[in-house]
TIZAPA-371429 format. One record per residue (C-alpha): x, y, z. Coordinates in steps of 0.1 Angstrom, whole numbers, plus 5000, padded with zeros to 4 digits. Last residue first. Layout:
% TIZAPA-371429
XYZ ...
//
This chain:
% TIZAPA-371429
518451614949 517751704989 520151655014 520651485047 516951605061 516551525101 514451265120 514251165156 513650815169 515850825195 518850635175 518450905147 516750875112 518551035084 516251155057 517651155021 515151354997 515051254964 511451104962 512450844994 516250825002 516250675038 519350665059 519150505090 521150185081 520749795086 517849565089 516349695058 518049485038 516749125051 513449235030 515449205000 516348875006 512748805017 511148914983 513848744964 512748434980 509048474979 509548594939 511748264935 509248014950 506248214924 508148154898 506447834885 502647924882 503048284888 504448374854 501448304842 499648574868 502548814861 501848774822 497948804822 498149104850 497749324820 494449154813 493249274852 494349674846 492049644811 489349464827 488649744859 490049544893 487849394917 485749154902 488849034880 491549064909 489348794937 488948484912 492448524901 493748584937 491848244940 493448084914 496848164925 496248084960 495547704950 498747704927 500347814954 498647544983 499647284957 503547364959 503147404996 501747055002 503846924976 506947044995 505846945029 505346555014 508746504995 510346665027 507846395050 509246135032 512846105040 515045995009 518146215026 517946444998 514046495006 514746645043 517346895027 514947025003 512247015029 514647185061 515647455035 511647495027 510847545058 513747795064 512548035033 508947935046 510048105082 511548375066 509348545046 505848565075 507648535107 509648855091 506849035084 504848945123 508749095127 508349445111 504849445125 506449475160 508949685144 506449995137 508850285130 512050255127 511849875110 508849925094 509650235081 513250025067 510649775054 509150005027 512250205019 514049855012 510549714992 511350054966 515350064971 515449684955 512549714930 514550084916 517749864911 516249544897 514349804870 510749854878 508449954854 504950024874 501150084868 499050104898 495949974900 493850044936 492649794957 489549944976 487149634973 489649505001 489049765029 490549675056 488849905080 491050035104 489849975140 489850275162 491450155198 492950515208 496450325205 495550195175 494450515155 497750655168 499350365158 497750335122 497950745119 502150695125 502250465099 500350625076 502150895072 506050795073 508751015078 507551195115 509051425130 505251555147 502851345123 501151205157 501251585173 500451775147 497951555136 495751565167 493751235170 490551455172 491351655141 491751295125 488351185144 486351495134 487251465097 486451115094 489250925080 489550785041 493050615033 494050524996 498150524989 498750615030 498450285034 496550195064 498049915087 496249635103 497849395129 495349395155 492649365126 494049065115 495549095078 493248975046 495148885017 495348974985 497349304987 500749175003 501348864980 500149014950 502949284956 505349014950 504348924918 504049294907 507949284914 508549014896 506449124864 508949434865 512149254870 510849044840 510249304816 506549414799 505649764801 503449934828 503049634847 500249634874 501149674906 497949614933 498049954957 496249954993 492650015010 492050205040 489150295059 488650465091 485950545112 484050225112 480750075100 478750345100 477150305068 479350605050 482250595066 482750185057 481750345019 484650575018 486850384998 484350244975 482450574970 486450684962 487150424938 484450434920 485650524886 488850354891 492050474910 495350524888 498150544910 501150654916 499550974925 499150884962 495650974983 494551095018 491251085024 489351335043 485551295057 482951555065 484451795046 481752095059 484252185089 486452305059 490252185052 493752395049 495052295081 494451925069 495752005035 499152205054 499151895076 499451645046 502551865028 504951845057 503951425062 504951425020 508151605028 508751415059 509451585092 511051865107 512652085082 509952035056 510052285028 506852505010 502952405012 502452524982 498452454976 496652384942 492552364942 490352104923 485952094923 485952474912 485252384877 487852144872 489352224840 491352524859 491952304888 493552014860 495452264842 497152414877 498352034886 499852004853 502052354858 502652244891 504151934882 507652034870 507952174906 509252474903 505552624923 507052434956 506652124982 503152024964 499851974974 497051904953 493351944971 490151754955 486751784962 483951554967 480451524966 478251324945 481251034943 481150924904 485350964899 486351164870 488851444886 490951204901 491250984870 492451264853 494951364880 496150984878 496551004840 498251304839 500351164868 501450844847 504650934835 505751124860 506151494862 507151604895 505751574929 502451544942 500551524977 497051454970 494751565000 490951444988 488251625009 484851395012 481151505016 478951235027 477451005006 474150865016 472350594998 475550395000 476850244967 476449954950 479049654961 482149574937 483549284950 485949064966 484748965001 485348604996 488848614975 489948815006 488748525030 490948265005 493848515006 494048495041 493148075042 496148015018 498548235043 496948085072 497247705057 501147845041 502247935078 500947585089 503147415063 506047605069 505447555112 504947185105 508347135084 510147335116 508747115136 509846815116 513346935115 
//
C-alpha cells in the first residue's frame, strides 16, 4: 500500500510539474520576420452549428500568405453550399474540392491526400486543420511559427473545449479536456492532432502520404509515427491551443473520448498505456488513501492532502496559462468549468478513466456517421455509412 500511495503522489509531482512548464511557455509571441507561404486542407462535413463561424475565422487570420482548401466527401453535402459562399467572398484566397468516397481508408484520411495531391511546389508548408474549431486571429502565424525560425519541421497544437451553452455534462467534459491540453508531453511521447498541424511541404511529400495514410482511420496518428520513426520531433506547440466550442450530452461525451482511445488502442497502444499509467494509477492511489485513512493510518490522511493541494495548485496555473493564450471572450466562458474545478475535479478524473476503460473492447468505430470496422491485422473496411 505505501508504494502504491508513493506512485499517486509522484504521478501528481509530474502531472503538477507538466502543466507548470506549460503555464511557463504560455504566450502570445510576435511574429517571425519571415512567413512562408502556407496551404490550409480543411476537411468538412455538414452544417454544424459553428462552421460558419469556423470558415469565417479561416478566412480572417493576419498570416501574409496563406490559402485555404475545403474538402468534402460530395457536392450533397449540406456544407458545400457554405463552403462555395466563403471561396466566392474570398477573393481567390479559398478553393472547394470533391474528393468523392473512401473505400480504403478514413473519410477524413481519403479527403487529406486529395489536398496533398491537389497542392503547389510554391506552398511551402501545409497544415492540416478541423472545423470544430474556431482558431484566433493568429492562429496560423502561431502554428507555423516553429517552420518559420527553423526550429523543427513539424508543429502541432491541440483543441481547449469551451462550452457552447451551459450544462453540467458539457462543463465536465471541457474539464477533462483541460487535463490533456495544459500540459507538456515528452517529446518521445508526442502526438500531433490532426485539429492544428503545420508540416513542411517537402517533408510530408518526403514521408510519402500514400503510403503512411495507406488504410489508415486516423490522420494524425499515423503522421506522428511516421514522423517518429524517421526521428522528426513534433513541436508541441502550446501557444497553438485552439477554442473549441462544445455541448455535449452524456451520450455524445461517452462515444467522443471512446473514439479517441479506441485509435489509441488500434493504432498507437504504446501511448494507449503511458494513458492508462496516467488515469488509473491515481484512481488506485486514491483507493489505497481512502482505504488507508478508514483504518486511522496517517499516511492516507497525508497522500490525499498532498493531491487535493497539488489540484488546486494546477488549477491556478492552467488559469495563469488559458488567459494569455486564449482570446477573452473563449477564456470568460471557461469561468463555470474553472469553478467547477475546485471540487469536481476528483469526479471528472474518474469519469475520464471509466470511460477510458471503454475502448478496450470492439473494432467498430462510428466517427461523423461512418462505421469503420477495424480487423485483427490492422486493416480497415467501411460497415455502413448514415
Amino acid at each position: 500500500m505505501l508504494l502504491l500511495l508513493a506512485l499517486w503522489i509522484a504521478s501528481t509531482v509530474v502531472a503538477t510539474v507538466s502543466v507548470a512548464v506549460f503555464a511557463n511557455l504560455a504566450g502570445r509571441p510576435p511574429a517571425p520576420a519571415n512567413q512562408p507561404s502556407c496551404l490550409i486542407l480543411s476537411p468538412i462535413k455538414g452544417l454544424g452549428s459553428g462552421l460558419e463561424r469556423y470558415l469565417a475565422a479561416l478566412g480572417a487570420q493576419d498570416h501574409p500568405d496563406y490559402r485555404v482548401l475545403l474538402i468534402l466527401e460530395s457536392d450533397t453535402d449540406p456544407a458545400y453550399a457554405a463552403a462555395l459562399i466563403m471561396a466566392h467572398r474570398s477573393g481567390g484566397r479559398t478553393q472547394v474540392l470533391i474528393a468523392g468516397r473512401a473505400e480504403t481508408c478514413g473519410q477524413k484520411v481519403h479527403n487529406l491526400l486529395a489536398g496533398v495531391a491537389a497542392s503547389h511546389a510554391s506552398d511551402a508548408i501545409v497544415v492540416f486543420a478541423d472545423c470544430d474549431m474556431i482558431p484566433p486571429r493568429d492562429w496560423l502565424t502561431q502554428l507555423t511559427r516553429p517552420l518559420a525560425l527553423g526550429r523543427s519541421e513539424i508543429s502541432s497544437g491541440y483543441i481547449v473545449m469551451v462550452p457552447e451553452a451551459p450544462g453540467f455534462s458539457t462543463w465536465m467534459a471541457c474539464l477533462m479536456s483541460l487535463g490533456v491540453s495544459t500540459m507538456v508531453v515528452p517529446p518521445a511521447s508526442r502526438l500531433c492532432a490532426g485539429c492544428a498541424t503545420a508540416i513542411f511541404r517537402d517533408t510530408l511529400l518526403k514521408l510519402g502520404p500514400e503510403r503512411i495514410w495507406k488504410g489508415a482511420l486516423s490522420d494524425d496518428i499515423a503522421l506522428s509515427l511516421a514522423t517518429r520513426a524517421t526521428g522528426i520531433r513534433i513541436h508541441a506547440n502550446v501557444v497553438a491551443r485552439v477554442p473549441a466550442p462544445v455541448e455535449h450530452t452524456w451520450t455524445s461525451l461517452a462515444a467522443y473520448a471512446r473514439r479517441q482511445y479506441q485509435l489509441l488502442w488500434h493504432y498507437a497502444p504504446r501511448e494507449w498505456l503511458c494513458v492508462s499509467i496516467a488515469l488509473l494509477l491515481p484512481v488506485a492511489g486514491a483507493a489505497a488513501a481512502l482505504v488507508a485513512t478508514a483504518q486511522g493510518r496517517i499516511e492516507g490522511m497525508a497522500a490525499i492532502a498532498v493531491v487535493l493541494i497539488a489540484q488546486q495548485v494546477r488549477i491556478v496555473l492552467r488559469r495563469r496559462a488559458l488567459v494569455r493564450i486564449l482570446d477573452r471572450d473563449d477564456y470568460a466562458r471557461l469561468e463555470p468549468v474553472f469553478r467547477m474545478a475546485r471540487w469536481a475535479s476528483p469526479v471528472a478524473h474518474l469519469l475520464h478513466a471509466a470511460l477510458f476503460l471503454t475502448s478496450c473492447w470492439g473494432r467498430t468505430v462510428r466517427w461523423a456517421g461512418i462505421a469503420y470496422r477495424i480487423d485483427g491485422n490492422g486493416l480497415l473496411r467501411i460497415q455502413d455509412r448514415a
